[in-house]
N, CA, C and O atoms as a DFTB+ gen file, in Angstrom:
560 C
 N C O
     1  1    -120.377     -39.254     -14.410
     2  2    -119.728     -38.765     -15.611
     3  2    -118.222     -38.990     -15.471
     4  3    -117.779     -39.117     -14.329
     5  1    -117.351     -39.055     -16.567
     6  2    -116.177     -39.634     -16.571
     7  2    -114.944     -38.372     -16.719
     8  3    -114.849     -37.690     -17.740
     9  1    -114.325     -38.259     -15.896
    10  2    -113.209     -37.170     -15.537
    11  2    -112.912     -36.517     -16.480
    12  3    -112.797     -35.295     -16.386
    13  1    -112.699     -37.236     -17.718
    14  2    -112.061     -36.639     -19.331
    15  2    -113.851     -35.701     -19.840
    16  3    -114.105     -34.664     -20.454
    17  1    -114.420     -36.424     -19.390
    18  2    -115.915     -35.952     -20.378
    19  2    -116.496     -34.776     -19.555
    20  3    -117.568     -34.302     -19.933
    21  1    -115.839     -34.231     -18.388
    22  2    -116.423     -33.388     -17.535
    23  2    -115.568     -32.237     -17.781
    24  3    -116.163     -31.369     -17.142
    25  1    -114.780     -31.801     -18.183
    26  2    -113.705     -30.565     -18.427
    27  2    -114.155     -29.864     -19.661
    28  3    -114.421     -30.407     -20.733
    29  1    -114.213     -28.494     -19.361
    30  2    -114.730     -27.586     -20.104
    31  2    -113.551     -27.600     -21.162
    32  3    -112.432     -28.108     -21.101
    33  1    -114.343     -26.687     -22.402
    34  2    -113.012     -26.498     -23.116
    35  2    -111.913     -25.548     -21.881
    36  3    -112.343     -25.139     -20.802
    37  1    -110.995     -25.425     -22.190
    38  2    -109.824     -24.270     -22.096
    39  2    -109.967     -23.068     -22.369
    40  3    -110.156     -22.663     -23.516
    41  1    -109.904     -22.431     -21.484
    42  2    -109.817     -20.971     -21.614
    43  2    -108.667     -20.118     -22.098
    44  3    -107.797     -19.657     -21.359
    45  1    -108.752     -19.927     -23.571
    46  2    -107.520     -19.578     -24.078
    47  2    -107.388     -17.882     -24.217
    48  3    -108.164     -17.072     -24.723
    49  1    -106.117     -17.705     -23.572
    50  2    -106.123     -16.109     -23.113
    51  2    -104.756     -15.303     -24.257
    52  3    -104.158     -16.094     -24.986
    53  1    -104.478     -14.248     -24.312
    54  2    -103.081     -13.883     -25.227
    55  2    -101.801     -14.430     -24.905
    56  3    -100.925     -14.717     -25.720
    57  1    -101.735     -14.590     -23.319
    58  2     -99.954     -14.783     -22.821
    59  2    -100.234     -16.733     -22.891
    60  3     -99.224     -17.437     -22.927
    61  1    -101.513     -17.346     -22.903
    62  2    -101.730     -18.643     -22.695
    63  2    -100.910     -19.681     -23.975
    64  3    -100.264     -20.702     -23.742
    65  1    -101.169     -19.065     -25.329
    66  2    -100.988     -19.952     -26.337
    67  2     -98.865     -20.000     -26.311
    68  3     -98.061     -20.924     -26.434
    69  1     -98.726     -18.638     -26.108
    70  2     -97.032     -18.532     -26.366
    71  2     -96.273     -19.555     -25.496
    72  3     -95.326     -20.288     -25.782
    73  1     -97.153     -19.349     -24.035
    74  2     -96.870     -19.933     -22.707
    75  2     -96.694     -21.529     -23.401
    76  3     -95.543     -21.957     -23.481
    77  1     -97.481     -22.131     -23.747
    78  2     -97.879     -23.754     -24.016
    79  2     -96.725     -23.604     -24.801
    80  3     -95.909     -24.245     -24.139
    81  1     -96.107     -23.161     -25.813
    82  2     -95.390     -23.403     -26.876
    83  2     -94.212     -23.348     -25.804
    84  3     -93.781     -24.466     -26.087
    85  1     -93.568     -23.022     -25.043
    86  2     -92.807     -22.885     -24.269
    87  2     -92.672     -24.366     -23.461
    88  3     -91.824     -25.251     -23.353
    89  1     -94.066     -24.080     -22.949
    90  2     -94.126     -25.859     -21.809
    91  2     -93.742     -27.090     -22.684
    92  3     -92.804     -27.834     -22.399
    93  1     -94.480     -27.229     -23.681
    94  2     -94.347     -28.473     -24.275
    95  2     -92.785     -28.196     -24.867
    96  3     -92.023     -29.115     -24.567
    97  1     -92.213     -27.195     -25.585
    98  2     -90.676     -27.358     -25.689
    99  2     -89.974     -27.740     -24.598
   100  3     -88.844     -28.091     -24.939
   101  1     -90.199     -27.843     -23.169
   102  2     -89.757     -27.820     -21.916
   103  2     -90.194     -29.052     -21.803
   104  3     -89.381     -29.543     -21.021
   105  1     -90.829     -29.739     -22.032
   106  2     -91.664     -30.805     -21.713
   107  2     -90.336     -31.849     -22.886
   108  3     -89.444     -32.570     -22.440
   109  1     -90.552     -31.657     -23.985
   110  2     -89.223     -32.205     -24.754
   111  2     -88.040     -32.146     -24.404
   112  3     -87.380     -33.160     -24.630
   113  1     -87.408     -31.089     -23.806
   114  2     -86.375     -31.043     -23.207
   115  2     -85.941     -32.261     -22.231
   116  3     -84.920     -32.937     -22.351
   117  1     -87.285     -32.439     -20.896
   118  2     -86.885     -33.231     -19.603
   119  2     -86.929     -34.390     -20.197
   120  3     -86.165     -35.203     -19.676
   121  1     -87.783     -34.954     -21.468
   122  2     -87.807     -36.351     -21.774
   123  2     -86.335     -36.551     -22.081
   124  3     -85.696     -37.461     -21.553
   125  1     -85.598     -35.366     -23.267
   126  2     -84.230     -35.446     -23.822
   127  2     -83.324     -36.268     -22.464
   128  3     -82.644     -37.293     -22.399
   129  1     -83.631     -35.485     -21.741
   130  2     -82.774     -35.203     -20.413
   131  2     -82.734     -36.335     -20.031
   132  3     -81.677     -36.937     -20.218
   133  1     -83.488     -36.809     -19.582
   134  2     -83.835     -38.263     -18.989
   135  2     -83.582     -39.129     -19.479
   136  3     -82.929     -40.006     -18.914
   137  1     -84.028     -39.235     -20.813
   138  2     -83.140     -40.275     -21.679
   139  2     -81.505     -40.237     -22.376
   140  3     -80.994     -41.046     -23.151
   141  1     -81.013     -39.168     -21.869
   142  2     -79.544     -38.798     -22.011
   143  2     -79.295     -39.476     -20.847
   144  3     -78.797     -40.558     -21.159
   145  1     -79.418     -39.352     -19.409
   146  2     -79.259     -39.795     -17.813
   147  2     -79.142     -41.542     -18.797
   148  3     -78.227     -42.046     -19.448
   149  1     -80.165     -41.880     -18.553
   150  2     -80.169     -43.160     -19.009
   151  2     -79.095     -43.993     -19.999
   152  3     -78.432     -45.018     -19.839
   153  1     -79.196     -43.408     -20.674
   154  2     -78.298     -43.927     -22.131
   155  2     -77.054     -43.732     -21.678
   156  3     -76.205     -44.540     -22.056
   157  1     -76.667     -42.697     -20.824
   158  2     -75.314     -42.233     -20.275
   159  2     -74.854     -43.241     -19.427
   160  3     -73.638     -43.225     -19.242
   161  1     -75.356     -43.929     -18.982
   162  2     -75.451     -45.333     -18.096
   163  2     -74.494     -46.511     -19.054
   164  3     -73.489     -47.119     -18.685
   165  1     -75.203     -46.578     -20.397
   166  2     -74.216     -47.476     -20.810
   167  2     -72.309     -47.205     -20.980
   168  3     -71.402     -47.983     -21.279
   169  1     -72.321     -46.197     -20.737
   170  2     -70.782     -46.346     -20.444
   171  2     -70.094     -47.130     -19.202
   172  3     -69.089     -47.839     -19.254
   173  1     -70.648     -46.915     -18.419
   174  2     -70.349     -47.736     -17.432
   175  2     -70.363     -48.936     -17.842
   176  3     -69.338     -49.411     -18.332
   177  1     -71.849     -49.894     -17.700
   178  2     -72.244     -51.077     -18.313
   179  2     -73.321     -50.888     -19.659
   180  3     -74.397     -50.333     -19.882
   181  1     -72.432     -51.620     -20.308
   182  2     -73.432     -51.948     -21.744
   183  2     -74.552     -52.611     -22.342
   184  3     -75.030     -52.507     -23.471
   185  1     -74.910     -53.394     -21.246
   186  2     -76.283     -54.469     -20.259
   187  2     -77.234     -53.373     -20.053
   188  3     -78.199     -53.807     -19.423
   189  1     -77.366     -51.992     -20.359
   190  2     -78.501     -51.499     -19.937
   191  2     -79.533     -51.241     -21.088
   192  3     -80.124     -50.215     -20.751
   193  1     -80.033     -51.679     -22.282
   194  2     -80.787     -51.759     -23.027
   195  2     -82.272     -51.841     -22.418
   196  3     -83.304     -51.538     -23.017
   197  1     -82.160     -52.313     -21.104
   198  2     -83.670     -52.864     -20.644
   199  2     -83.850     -51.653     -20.089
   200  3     -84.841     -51.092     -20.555
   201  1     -83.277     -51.038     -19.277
   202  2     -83.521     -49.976     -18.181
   203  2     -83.669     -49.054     -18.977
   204  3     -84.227     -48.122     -18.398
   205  1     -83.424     -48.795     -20.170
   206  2     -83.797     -47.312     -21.035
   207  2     -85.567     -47.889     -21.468
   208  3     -86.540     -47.140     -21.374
   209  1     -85.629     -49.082     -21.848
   210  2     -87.145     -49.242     -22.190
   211  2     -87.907     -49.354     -21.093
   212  3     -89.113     -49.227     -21.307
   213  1     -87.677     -49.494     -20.307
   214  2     -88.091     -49.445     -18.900
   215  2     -88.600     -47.761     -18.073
   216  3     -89.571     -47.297     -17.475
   217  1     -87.113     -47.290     -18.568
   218  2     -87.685     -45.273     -17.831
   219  2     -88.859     -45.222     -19.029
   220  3     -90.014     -45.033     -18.648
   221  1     -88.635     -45.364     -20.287
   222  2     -89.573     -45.408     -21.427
   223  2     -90.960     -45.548     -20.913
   224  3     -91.806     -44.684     -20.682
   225  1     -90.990     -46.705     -20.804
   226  2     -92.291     -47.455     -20.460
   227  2     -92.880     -46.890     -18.832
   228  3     -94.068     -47.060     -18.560
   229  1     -92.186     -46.397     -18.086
   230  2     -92.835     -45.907     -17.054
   231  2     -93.345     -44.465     -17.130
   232  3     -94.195     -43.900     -16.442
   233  1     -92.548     -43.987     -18.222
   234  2     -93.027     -42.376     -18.001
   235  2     -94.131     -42.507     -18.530
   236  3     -95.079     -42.113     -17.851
   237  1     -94.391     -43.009     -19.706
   238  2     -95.337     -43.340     -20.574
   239  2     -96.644     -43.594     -19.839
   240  3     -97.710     -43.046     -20.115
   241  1     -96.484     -44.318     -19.054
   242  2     -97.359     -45.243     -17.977
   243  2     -97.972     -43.896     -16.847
   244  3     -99.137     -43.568     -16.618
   245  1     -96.738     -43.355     -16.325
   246  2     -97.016     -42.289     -14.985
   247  2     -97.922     -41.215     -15.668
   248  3     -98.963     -40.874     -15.106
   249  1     -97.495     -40.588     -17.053
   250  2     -98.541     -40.110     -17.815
   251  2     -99.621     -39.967     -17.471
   252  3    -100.166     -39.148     -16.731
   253  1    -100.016     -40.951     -18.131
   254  2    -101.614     -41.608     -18.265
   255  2    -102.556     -41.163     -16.883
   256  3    -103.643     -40.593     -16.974
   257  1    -102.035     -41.468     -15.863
   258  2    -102.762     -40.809     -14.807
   259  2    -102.282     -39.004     -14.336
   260  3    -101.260     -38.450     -14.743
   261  1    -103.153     -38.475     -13.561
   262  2    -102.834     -37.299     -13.493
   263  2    -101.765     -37.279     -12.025
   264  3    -102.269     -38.129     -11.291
   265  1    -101.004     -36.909     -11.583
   266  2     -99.997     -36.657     -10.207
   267  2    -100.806     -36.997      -9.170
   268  3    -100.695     -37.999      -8.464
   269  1    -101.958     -35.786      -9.065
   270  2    -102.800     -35.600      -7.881
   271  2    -103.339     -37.631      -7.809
   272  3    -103.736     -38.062      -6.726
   273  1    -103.277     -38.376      -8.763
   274  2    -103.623     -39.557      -8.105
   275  2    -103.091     -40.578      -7.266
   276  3    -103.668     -41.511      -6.707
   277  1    -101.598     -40.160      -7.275
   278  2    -100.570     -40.595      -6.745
   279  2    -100.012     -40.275      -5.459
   280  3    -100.044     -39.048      -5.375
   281  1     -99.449     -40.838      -4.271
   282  2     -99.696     -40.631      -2.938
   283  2     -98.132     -39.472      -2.459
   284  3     -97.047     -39.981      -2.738
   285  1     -98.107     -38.709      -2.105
   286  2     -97.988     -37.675      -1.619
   287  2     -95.640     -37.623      -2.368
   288  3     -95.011     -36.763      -2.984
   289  1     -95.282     -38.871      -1.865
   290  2     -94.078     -39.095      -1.915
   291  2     -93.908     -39.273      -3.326
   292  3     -92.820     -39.028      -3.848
   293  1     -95.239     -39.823      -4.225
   294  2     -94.413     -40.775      -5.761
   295  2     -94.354     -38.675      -6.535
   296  3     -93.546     -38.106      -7.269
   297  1     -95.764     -38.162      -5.779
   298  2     -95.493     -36.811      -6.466
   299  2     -94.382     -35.967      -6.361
   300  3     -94.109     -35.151      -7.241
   301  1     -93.659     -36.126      -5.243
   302  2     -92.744     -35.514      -4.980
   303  2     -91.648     -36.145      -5.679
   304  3     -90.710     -35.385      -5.922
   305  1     -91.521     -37.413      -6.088
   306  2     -90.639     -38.001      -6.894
   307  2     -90.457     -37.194      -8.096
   308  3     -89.472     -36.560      -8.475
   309  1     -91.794     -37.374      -8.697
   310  2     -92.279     -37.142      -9.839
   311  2     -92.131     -35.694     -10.512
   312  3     -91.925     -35.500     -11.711
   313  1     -92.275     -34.703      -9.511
   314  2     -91.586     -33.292      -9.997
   315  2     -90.826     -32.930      -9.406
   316  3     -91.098     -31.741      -9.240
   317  1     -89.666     -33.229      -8.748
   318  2     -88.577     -32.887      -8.216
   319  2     -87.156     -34.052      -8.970
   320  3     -86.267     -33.643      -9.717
   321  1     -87.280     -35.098      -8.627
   322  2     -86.444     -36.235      -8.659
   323  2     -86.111     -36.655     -10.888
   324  3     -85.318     -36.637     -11.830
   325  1     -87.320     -36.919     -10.471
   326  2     -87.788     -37.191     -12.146
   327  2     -88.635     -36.269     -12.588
   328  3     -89.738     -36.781     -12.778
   329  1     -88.604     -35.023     -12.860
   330  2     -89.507     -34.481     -13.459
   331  2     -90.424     -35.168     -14.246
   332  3     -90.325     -34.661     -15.364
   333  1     -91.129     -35.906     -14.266
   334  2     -92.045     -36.458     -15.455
   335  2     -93.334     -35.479     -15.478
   336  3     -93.613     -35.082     -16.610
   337  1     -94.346     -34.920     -14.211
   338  2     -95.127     -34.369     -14.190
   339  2     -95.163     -32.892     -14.913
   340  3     -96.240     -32.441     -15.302
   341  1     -93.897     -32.135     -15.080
   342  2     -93.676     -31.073     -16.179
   343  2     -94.284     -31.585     -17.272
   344  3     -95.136     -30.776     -17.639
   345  1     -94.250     -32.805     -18.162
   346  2     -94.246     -33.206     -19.174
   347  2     -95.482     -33.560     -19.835
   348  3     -95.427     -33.888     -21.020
   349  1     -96.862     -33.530     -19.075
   350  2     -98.334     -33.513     -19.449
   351  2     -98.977     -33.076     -18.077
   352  3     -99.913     -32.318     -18.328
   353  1     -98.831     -33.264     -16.763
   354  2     -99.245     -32.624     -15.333
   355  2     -99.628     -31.478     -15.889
   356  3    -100.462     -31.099     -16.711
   357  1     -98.795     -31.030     -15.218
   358  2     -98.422     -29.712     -14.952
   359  2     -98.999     -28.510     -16.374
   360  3     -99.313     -27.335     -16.188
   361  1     -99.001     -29.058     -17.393
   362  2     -99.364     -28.088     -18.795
   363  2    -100.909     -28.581     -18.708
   364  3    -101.736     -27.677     -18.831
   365  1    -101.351     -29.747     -18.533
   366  2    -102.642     -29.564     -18.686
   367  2    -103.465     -28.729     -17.568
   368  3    -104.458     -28.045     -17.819
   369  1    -102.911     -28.895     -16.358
   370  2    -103.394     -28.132     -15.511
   371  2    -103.849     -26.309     -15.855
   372  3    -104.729     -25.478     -15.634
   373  1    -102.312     -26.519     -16.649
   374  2    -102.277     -25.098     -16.845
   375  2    -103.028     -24.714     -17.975
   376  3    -103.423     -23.568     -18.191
   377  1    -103.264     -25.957     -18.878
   378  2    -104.482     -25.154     -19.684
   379  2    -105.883     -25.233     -19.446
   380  3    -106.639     -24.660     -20.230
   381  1    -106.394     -25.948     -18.342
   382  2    -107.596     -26.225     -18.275
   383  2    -107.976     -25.153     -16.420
   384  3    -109.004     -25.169     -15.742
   385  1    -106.923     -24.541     -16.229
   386  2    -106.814     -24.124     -14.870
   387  2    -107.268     -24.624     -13.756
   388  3    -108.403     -24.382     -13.345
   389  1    -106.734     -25.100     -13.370
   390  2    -107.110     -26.074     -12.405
   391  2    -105.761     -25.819     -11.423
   392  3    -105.485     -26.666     -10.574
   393  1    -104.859     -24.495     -11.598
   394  2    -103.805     -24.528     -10.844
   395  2    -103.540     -24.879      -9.121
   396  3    -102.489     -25.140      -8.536
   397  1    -104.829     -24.773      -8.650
   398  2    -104.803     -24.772      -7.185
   399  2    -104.899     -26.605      -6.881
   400  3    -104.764     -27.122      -5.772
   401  1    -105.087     -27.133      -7.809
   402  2    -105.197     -28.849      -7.028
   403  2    -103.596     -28.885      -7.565
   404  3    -102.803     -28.315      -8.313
   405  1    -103.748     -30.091      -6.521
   406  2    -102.076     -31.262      -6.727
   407  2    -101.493     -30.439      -5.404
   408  3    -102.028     -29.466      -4.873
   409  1    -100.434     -30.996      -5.070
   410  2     -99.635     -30.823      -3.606
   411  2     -99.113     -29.450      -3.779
   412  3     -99.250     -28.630      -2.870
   413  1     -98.469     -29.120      -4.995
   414  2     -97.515     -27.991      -5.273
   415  2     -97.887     -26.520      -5.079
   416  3     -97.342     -25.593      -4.478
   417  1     -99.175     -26.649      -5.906
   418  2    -100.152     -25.486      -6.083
   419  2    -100.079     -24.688      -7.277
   420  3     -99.589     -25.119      -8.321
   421  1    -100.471     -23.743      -7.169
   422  2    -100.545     -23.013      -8.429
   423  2     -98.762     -22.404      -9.117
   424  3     -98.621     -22.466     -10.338
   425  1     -97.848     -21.997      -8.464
   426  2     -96.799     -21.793      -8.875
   427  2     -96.096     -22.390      -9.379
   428  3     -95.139     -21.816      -9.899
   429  1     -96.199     -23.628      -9.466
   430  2     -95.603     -25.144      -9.532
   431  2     -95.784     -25.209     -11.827
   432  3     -95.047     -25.884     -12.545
   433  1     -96.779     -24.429     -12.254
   434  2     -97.065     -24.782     -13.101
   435  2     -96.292     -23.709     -14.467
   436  3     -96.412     -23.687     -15.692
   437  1     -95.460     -22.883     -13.423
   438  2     -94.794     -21.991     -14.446
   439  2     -93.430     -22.340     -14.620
   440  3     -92.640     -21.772     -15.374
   441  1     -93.184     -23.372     -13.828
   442  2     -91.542     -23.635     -13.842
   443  2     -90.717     -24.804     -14.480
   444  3     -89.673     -25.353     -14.128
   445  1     -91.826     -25.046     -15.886
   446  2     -91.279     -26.194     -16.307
   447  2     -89.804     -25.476     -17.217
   448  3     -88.702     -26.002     -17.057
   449  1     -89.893     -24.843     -17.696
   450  2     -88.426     -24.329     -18.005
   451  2     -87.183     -24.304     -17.364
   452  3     -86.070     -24.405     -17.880
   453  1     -87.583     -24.112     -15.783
   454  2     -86.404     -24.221     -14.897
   455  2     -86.530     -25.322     -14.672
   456  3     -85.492     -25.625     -14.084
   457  1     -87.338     -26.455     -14.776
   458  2     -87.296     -27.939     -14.669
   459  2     -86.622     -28.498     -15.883
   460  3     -85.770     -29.363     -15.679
   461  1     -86.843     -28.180     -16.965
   462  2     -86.054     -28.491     -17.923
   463  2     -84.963     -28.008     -18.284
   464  3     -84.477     -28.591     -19.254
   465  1     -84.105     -26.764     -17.694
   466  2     -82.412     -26.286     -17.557
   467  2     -81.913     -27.294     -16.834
   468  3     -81.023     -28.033     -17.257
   469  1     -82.665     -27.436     -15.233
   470  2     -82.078     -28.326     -14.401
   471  2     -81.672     -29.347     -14.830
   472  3     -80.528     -29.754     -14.628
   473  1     -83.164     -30.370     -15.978
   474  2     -82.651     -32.014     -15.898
   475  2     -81.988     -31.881     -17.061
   476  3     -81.836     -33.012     -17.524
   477  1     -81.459     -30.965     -17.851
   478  2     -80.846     -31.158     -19.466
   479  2     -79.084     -30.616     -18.701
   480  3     -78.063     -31.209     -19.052
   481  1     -79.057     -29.813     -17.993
   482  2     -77.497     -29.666     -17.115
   483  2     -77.401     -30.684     -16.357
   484  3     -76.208     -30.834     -16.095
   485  1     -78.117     -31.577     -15.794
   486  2     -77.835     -33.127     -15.408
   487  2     -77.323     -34.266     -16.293
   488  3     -76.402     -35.053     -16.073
   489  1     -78.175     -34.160     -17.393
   490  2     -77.969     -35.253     -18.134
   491  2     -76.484     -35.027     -18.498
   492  3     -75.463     -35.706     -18.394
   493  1     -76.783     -33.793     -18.970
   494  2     -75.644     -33.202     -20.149
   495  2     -74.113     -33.666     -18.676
   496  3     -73.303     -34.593     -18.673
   497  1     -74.263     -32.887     -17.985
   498  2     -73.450     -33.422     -16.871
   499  2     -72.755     -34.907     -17.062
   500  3     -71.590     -35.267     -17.232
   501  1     -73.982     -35.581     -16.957
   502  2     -73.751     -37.659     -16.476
   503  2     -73.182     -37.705     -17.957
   504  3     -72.144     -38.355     -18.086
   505  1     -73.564     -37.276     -18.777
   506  2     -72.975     -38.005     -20.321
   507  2     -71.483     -37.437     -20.188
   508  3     -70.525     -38.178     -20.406
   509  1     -71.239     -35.433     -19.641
   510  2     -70.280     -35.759     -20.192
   511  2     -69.257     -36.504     -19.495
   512  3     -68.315     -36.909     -20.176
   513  1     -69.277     -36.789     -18.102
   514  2     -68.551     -37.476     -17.295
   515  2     -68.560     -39.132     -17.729
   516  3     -67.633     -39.799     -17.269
   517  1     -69.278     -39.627     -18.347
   518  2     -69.270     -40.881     -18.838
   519  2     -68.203     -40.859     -20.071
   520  3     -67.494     -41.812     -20.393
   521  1     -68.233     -39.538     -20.713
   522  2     -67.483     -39.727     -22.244
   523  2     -65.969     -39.642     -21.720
   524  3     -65.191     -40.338     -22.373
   525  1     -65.560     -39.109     -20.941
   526  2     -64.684     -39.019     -20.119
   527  2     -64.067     -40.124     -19.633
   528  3     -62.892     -40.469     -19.757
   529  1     -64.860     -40.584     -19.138
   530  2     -64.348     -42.667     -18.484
   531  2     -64.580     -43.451     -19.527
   532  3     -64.022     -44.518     -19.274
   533  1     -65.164     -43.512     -20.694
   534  2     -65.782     -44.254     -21.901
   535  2     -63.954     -44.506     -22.445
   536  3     -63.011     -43.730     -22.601
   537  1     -64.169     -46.318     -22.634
   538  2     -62.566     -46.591     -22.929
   539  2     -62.415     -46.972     -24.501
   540  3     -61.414     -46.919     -25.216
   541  1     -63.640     -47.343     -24.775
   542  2     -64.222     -47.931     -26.207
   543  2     -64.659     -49.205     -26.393
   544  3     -64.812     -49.767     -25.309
   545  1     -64.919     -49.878     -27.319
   546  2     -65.339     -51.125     -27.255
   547  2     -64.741     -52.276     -26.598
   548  3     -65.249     -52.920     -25.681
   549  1     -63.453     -52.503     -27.231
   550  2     -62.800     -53.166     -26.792
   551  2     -63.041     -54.641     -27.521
   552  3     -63.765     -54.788     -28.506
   553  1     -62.474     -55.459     -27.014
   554  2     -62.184     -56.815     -27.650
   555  2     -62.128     -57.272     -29.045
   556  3     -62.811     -58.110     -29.633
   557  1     -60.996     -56.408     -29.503
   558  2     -60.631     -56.607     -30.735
   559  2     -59.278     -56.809     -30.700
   560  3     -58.658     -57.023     -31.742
């Protein structure tokens, strides 16, 4: 039987539904974040058009599989470095409970909010230090 076709519904509890509305706002946040990091890049160089479709296309990609399939270091990338696993990991876990698999464990699945302060005071950080050095177009 096939991984997706074997999961019960979700066990939906009172503090569960508010909780999700929370994650997935948190979950919007780290994408914001990440793609602020990125875009904040073109101040420096203006050649980076590829590397924003690129974080694009990988998160997109890292998605698709669940963390736990990934070898011990890309996970640790993945919710520490780049949060991406806040962003469907980590919430589905938490709605289908399954908190005890993946490296982190069960605590790991309440902290996408403090994952998303962290990477949105980063971004927000790199942009504003870029707007700062940003000289303008130029060659006119």
């Amino acid at each position: 039987m096939a991984f997706g076709a074997s999961l019960e519904p979700p066990n939906l509890t009172w503090w569960l539904v508010p909780w999700l509305a929370v994650v997935i706002g948190s979950g919007i946040i780290i994408q914001l974040s990440l793609t602020m990091i990125v875009a904040s890049s073109a101040f420096y160089n203006v050649r980076l058009g590829a590397a924003t479709n690129s974080l694009e296309r990988t998160a997109w990609q890292m998605n698709l599989f669940p963390a736990s399939a990934y070898s011990a270091v890309v996970q640790v990338l993945i919710t520490i470095a780049l949060p991406w696993a806040f962003m469907a990991f980590y919430p589905a876990h938490l709605l289908y409970g399954r908190g005890s698999e993946g490296l982190f464990g069960a605590p790991v699945l309440y902290l996408s909010p403090v994952a998303a302060l962290i990477a949105f005071a980063v971004g927000y950080g790199i942009w504003r230090r870029g707007i700062r050095s940003y000289q303008g177009m130029g060659g006119m």
